[in-house]
C-alpha positions as CSV (number, residue, x, y, z in Angstrom):
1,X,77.4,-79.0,52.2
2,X,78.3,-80.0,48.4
3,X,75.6,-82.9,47.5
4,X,76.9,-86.2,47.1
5,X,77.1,-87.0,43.3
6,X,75.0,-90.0,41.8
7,X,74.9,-92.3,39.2
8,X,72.7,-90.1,37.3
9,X,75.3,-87.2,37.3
10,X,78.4,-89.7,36.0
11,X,75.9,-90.4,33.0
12,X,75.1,-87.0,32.5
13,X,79.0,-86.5,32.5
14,X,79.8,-88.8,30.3
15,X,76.8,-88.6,28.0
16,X,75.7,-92.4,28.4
17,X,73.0,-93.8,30.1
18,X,72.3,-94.4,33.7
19,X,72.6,-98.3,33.0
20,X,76.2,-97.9,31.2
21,X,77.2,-96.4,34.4
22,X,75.9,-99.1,36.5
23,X,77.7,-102.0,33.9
24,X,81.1,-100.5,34.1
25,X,81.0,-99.5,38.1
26,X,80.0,-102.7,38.9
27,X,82.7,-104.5,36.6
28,X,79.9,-105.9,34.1
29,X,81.3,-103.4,31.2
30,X,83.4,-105.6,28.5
31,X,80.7,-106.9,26.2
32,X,77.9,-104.7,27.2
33,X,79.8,-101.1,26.9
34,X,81.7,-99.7,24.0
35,X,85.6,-98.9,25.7
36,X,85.5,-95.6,24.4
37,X,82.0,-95.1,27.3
38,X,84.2,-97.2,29.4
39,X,86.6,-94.9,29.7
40,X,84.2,-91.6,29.9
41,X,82.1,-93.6,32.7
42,X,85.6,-93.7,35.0
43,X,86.6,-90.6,34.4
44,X,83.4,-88.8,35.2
45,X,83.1,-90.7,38.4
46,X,86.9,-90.1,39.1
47,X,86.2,-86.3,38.5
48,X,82.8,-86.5,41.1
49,X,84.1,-88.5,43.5
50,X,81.5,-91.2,42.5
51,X,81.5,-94.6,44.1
52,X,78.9,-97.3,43.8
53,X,77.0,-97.6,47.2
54,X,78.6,-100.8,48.7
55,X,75.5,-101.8,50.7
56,X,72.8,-101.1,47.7
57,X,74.7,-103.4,45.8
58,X,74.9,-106.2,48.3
59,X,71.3,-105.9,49.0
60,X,70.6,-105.9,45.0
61,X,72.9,-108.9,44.4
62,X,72.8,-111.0,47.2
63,X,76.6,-110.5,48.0
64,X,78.9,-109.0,50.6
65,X,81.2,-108.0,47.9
66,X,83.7,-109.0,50.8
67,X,87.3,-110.9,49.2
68,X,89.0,-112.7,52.2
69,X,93.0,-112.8,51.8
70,X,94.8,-115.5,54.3
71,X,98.1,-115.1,53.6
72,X,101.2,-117.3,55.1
73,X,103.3,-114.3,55.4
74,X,103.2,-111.7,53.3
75,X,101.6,-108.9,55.2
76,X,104.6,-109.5,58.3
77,X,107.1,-109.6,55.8
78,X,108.9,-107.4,53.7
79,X,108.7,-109.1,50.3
80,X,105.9,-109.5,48.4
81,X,103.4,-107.2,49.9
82,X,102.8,-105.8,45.9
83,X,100.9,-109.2,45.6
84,X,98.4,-108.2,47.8
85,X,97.8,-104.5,46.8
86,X,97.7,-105.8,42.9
87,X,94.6,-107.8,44.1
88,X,92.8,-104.9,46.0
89,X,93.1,-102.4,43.2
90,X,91.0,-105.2,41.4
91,X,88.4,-105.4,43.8
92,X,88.5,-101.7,44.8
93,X,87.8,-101.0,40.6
94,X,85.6,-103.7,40.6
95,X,83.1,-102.5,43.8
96,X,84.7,-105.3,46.0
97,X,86.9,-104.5,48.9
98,X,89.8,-107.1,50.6
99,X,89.8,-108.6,54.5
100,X,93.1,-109.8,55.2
101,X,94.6,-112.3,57.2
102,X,98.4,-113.3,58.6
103,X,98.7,-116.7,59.6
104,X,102.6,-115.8,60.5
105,X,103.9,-119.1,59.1
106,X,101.6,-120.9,61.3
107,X,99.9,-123.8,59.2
108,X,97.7,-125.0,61.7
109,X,95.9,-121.4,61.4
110,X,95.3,-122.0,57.9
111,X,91.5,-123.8,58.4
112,X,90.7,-121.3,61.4
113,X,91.2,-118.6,59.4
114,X,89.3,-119.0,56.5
115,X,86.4,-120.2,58.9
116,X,86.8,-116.7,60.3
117,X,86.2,-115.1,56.8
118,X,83.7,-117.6,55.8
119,X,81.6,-116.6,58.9
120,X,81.6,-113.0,57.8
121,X,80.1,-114.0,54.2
122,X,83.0,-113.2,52.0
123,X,82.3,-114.0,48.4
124,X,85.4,-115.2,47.5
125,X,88.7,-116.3,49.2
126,X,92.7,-116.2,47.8
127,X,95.8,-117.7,49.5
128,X,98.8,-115.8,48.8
129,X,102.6,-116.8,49.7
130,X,106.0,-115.5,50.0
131,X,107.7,-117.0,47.6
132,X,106.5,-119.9,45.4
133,X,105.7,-123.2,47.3
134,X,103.1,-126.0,47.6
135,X,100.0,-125.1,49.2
136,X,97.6,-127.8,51.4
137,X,94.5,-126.1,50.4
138,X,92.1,-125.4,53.3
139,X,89.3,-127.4,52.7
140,X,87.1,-124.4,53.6
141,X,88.4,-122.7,49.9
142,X,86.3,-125.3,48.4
143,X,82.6,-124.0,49.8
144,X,82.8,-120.7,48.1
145,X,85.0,-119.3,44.6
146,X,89.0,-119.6,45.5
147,X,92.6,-118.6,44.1
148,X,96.0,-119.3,44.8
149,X,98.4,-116.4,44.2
150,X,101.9,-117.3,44.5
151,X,101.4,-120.8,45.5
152,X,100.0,-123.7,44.1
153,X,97.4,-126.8,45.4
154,X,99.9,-129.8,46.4
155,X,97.5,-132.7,45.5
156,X,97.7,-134.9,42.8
157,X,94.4,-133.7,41.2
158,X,94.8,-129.5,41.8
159,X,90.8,-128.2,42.5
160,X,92.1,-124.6,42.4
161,X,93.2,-122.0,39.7
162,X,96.6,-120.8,40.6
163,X,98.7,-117.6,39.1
164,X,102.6,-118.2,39.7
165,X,105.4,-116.3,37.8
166,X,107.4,-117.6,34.4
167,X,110.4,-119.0,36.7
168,X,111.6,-121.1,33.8
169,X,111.6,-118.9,30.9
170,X,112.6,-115.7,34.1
171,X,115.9,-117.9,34.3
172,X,116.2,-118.6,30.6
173,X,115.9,-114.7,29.9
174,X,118.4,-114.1,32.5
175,X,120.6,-116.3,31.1
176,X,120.1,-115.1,27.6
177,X,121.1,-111.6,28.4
178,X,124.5,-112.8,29.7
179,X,125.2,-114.6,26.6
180,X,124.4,-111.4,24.3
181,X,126.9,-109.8,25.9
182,X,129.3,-112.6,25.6
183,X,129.5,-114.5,28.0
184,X,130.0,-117.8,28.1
185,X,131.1,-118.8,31.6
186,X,128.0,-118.0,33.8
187,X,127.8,-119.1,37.6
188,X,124.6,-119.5,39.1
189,X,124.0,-119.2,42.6
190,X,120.6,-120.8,42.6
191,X,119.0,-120.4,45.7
192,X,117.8,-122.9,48.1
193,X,117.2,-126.3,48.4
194,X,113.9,-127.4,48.6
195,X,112.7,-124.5,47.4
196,X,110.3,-124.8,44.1
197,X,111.5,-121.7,42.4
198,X,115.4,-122.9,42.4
199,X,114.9,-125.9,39.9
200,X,112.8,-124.2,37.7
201,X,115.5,-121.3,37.5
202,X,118.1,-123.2,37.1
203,X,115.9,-125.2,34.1
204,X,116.1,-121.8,32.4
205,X,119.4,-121.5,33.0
206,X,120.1,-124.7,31.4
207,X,117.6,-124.0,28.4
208,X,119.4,-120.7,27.2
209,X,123.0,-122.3,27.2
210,X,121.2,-125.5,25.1
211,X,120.1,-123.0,22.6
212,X,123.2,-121.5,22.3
213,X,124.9,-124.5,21.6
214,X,127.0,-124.5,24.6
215,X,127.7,-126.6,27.3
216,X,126.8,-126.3,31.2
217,X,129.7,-127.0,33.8
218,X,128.1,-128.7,36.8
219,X,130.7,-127.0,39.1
220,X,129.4,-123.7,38.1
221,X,125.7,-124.3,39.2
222,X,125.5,-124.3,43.4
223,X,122.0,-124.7,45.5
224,X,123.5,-121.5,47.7
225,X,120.7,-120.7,50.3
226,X,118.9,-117.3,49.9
227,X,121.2,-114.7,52.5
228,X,123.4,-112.1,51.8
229,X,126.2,-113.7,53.4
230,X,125.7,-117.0,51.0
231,X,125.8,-114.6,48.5
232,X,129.2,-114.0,49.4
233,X,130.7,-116.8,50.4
234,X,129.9,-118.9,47.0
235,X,131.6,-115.5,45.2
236,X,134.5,-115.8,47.3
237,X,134.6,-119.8,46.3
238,X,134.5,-119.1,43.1
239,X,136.5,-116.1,42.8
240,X,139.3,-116.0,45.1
241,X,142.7,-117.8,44.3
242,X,141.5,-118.1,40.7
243,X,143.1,-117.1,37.9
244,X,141.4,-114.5,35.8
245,X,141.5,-117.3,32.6
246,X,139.5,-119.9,34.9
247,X,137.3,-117.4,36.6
248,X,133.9,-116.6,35.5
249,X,132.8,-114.1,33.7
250,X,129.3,-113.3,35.2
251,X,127.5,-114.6,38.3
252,X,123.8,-115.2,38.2
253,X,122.0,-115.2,41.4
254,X,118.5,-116.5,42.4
255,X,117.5,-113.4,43.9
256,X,119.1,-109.9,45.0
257,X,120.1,-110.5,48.5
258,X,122.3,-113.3,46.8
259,X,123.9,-110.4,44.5
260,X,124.8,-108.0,47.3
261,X,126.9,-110.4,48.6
262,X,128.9,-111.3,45.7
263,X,129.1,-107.7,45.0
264,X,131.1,-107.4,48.3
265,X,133.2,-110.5,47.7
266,X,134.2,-108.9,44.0
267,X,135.1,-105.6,46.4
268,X,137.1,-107.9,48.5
269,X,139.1,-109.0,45.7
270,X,139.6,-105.9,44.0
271,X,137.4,-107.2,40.7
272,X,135.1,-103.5,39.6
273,X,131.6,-104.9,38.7
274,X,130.9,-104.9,35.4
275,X,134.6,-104.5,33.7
276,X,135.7,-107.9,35.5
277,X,132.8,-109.6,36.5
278,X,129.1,-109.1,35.7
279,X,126.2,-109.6,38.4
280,X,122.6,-110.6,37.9
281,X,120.1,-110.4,40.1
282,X,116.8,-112.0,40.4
283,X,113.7,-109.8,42.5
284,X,114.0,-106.3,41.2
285,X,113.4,-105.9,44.9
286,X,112.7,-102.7,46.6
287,X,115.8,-100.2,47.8
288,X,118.2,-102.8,47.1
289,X,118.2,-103.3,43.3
290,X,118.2,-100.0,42.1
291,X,120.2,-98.5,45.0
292,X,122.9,-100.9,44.7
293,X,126.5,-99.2,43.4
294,X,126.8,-100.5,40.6
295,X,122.5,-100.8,40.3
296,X,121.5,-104.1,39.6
297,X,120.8,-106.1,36.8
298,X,117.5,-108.1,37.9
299,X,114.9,-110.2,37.0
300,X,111.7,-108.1,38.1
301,X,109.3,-110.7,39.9
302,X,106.0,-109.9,38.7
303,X,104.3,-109.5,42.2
304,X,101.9,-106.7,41.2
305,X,100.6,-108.3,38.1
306,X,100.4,-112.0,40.1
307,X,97.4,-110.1,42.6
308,X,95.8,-108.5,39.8
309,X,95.5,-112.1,37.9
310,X,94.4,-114.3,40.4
311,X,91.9,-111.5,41.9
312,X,90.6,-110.9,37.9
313,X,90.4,-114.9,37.6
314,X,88.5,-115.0,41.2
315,X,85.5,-112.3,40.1
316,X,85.0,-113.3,37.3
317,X,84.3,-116.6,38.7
318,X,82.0,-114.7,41.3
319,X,80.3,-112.2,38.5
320,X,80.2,-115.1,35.9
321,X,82.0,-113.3,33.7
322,X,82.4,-114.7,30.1
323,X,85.6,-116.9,29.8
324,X,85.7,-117.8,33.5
325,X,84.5,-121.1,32.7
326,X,87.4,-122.0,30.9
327,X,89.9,-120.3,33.9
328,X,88.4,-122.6,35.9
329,X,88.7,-125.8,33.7
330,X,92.7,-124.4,33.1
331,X,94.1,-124.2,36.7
332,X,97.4,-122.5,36.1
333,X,98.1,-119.0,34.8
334,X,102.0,-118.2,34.6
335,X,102.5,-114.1,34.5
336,X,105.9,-113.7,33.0
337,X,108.9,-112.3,35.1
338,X,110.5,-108.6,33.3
339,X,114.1,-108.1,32.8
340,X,114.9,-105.0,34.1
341,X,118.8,-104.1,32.6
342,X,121.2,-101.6,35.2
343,X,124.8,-101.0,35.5
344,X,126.0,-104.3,37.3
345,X,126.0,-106.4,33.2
346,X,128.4,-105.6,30.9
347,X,130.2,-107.0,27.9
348,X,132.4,-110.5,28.8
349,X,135.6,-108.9,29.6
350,X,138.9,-110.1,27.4
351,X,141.2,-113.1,28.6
């Protein structure tokens, strides 16, 4: 049987010292080891399979180097899973690894649950939701280093350091792309009401036709809901019976459910997608936006890179990292949303 490699052989590998490897493995490198080491230290122990022993260190540090995850919904649900699996590839790379609980909507788990993980001496807790909303922080988050991910703390003085996505300047980018391709009459199907996302949308909406000197037409923004089938019932009103001078040119929608169904009302109607009308999306979500005929025109949610933030912000609060101070003092980060350009946008047609 092939010996189990140690942190001794990585440093012989990478010609660095013993210590090095210990810094970088156990996320202590920035500071302390030159990149260049950095990056010989992980590939050496990528090559030799090497990984930190997970109870030496917890013994050595006085830590579980256990993250506990209470989510509202996300690992039932098909959206926004990517949050949580940008947070464990933190704590994986970082010598942590991730329990994870489903509260199924249920806020009267919330408290139960992180009692649960508290019990089993996680160092750290996050709080990820589906979709951006208010959040009644457990008061249980408060004993030990928390994050929000996805949601953020509803009272008036937040306690918590929360990572949300860019909506405003996601809707102004949107927006923006529409205009450069000469449009000027833009529909936006904005979502729900209620929801936080839909205002702040529609604020970026507002802010790229402002500085473009153009006016907004109340008529063309409508709160729509989220479905396919809204989707295509606000196409159809503003579509059908109207002539192609008092039509608009694209259609903006809050996410890509929305999109699918004014795709079908356009096919309804005989309109192609983009020559009469351009669509937008908002989601970049998976097997619909890119498998969509035309593909769609999106607004990539930054779901990944929201997991990887808030768990970064939430060890280096644990590891008392350099900088974390000031994360904490600073309770919001904003990751900014991607536009991701397909078939379904094309230039304003001619009226």
């Amino acid at each position: 049987m092939n010996r189990k490699a140690t942190a001794l052989d990585v440093a012989k590998r990478a010609g660095v010292s013993r210590s090095a490897v210990s810094l970088v493995l156990n996320g202590r490198g920035d500071g302390n080891v030159a990149k260049e080491s950095q990056d010989r230290i992980r590939l050496a122990a990528q090559e030799l399979k090497y990984s930190p022993n997970a109870i030496a260190l917890s013994l050595r540090n006085q830590r579980s180097r256990v993250i506990g995850i209470v989510s509202d919904e996300v690992v039932v649900s098909p959206f926004d899973g990517n949050i949580i699996g940008g947070a464990d590839d933190v704590a994986r790379s970082r010598g942590f690894v991730t329990v994870v609980m489903d509260t199924e909507r249920d806020a009267a788990r919330d408290a139960s649950a992180i009692e649960t993980l508290l019990d089993r001496q996680v160092d750290g807790l996050m709080y990820v939701t589906v979709g951006l909303k208010p959040l009644d922080v457990p008061h249980g988050m408060l004993r030990v280093p928390s994050v929000l991910a996805n949601c953020y703390d509803s009272s008036p003085k937040p306690q918590l350091h929360h990572v949300i996505p860019d909506e405003i300047t996601g809707g102004r980018d949107a927006t923006e792309h529409l205009l450069q391709l000469g449009h000027r009459d833009i529909a936006l199907l904005a979502g729900a009401e209620g929801s936080p996302a839909a205002p702040l949308r529609v604020e970026g909406y507002r802010d790229a036709y402002a500085a473009a000197g153009l006016s907004v037409r109340a008529d063309r923004i409508t709160m729509a809901g989220w479905d396919i089938d809204a989707g295509f019932h606000g196409a159809m009103k503003l579509l059908d019976g109207v002539s192609p001078a008092e039509r608009p040119t694209a259609i903006m929608c809050a996410n890509d459910r929305l999109a699918i169904g004014v795709a079908l009302a356009a096919a309804r109607l005989g309109l192609s997608i983009p020559a009469d009308l351009s669509v937008m999306g908002y989601d970049d979500e998976a097997r619909i936006a890119d498998t969509m005929v035309p593909a769609l025109t999106t607004m990539a949610l930054p779901l990944r890179e929201i997991g990887r933030a808030a768990m970064t912000t939430l060890l280096d609060t644990i590891e008392g990292v350099s900088g974390a101070d000031t994360a904490e003092t600073n309770v919001e980060t904003m990751v900014p949303c991607r536009l991701v350009i397909r078939e379904s946008t094309g230039p304003a047609p001619t009226r």
